[in-house]
C-alpha positions in Angstrom: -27.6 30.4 4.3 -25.2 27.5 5.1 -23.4 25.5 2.4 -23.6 21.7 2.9 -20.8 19.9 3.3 -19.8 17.4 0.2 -18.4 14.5 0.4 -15.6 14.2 -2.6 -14.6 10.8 -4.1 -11.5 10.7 -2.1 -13.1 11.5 1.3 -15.6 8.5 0.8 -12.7 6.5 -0.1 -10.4 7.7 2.6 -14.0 7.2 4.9 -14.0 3.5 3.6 -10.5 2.6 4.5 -11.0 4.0 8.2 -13.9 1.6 8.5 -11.9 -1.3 7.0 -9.1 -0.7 9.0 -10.7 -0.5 12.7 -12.4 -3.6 11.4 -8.7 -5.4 11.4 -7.9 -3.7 14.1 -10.8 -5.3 15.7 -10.0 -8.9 15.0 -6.5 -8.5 16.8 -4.9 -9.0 13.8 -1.0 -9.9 14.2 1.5 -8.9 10.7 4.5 -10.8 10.3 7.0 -9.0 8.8 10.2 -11.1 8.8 12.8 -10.8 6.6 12.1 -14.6 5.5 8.5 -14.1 5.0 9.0 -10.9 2.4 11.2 -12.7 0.9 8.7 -15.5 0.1 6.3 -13.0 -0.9 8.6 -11.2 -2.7 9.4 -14.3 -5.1 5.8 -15.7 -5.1 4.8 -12.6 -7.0 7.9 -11.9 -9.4 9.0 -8.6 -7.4 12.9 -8.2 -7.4 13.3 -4.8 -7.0 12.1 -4.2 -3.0 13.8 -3.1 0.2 13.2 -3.6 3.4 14.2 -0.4 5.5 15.4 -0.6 9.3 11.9 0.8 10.3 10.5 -2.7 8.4 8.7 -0.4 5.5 8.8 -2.4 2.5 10.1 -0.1 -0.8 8.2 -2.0 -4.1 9.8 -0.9 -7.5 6.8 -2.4 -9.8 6.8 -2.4 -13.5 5.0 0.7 -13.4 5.1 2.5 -9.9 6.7 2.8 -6.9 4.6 1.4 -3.3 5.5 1.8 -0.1 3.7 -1.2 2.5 4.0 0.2 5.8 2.7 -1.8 8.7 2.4 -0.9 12.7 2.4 -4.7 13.5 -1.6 -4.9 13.3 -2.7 -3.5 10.0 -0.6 -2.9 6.2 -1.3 0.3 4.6 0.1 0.2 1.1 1.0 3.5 0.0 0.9 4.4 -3.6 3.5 6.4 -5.7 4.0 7.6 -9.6 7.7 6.6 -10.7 7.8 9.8 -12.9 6.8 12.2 -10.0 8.7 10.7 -7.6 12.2 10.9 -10.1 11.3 14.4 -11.1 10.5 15.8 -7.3 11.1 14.6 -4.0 8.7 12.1 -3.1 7.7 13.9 -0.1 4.0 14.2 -0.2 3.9 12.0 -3.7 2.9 8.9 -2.1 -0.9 8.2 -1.4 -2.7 5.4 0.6 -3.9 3.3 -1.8 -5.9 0.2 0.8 -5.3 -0.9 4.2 -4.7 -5.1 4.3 -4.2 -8.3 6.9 -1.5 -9.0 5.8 1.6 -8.2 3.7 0.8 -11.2 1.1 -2.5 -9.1 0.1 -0.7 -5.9 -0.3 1.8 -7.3 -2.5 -0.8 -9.1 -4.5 -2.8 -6.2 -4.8 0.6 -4.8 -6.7 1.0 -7.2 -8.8 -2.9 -7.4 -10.2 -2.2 -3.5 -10.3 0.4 -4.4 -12.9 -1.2 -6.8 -14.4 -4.3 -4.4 -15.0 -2.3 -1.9 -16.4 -0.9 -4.2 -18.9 -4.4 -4.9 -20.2 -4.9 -1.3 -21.0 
């Protein structure tokens, strides 16, 4: 007899993002990612602790967590990290993608309402 295959939370989830990113691949999406445009973005949302690498990944130090927003010049992936894991181990392998995005004003919103949520709980 042959076991079906099923599908986990995280697999639908990871399923969903794959859709929603070919979908902004699909609209020829462009990302800036200036130095001058983070920056905006940055301060429109309260976010003071950030670095941009030489690679343009965006480092985000939130009140609780740590993000990564990586883009490849089409679509933002914002990747997802625990503070307290990442300080205890390496944060190889910590970090998870957390949503695909147009553009970097989304993803750092999407931080800040993360915040904001866990506030209210």
């Amino acid at each position: 007899m042959r076991r079906s295959k099923k599908s986990t939370p995280s697999k639908k989830r990871h399923d969903k993002l794959k859709i929603k990113e070919r979908e902004i691949r699909a609209s020829n999406n462009v990302v800036d990612v200036s130095v001058e445009t983070v920056r905006g973005i940055m301060s429109k949302y309260g976010f003071e602790n950030y670095r941009i690498e030489p690679w343009e990944d965006i480092r985000l130090v939130s009140k609780y967590d740590t993000w990564i927003i990586r883009t490849d010049g089409e679509v933002v992936f914002l990747w997802h990290g625990n503070s307290r894991k990442i300080l205890v181990a390496n944060d190889r392998g910590s970090y998870h993608l957390q949503n695909v995005f147009y553009d970097i004003d989304f993803a750092v919103k999407s931080v800040f309402e993360h915040d904001v949520f866990k506030e209210q709980v």
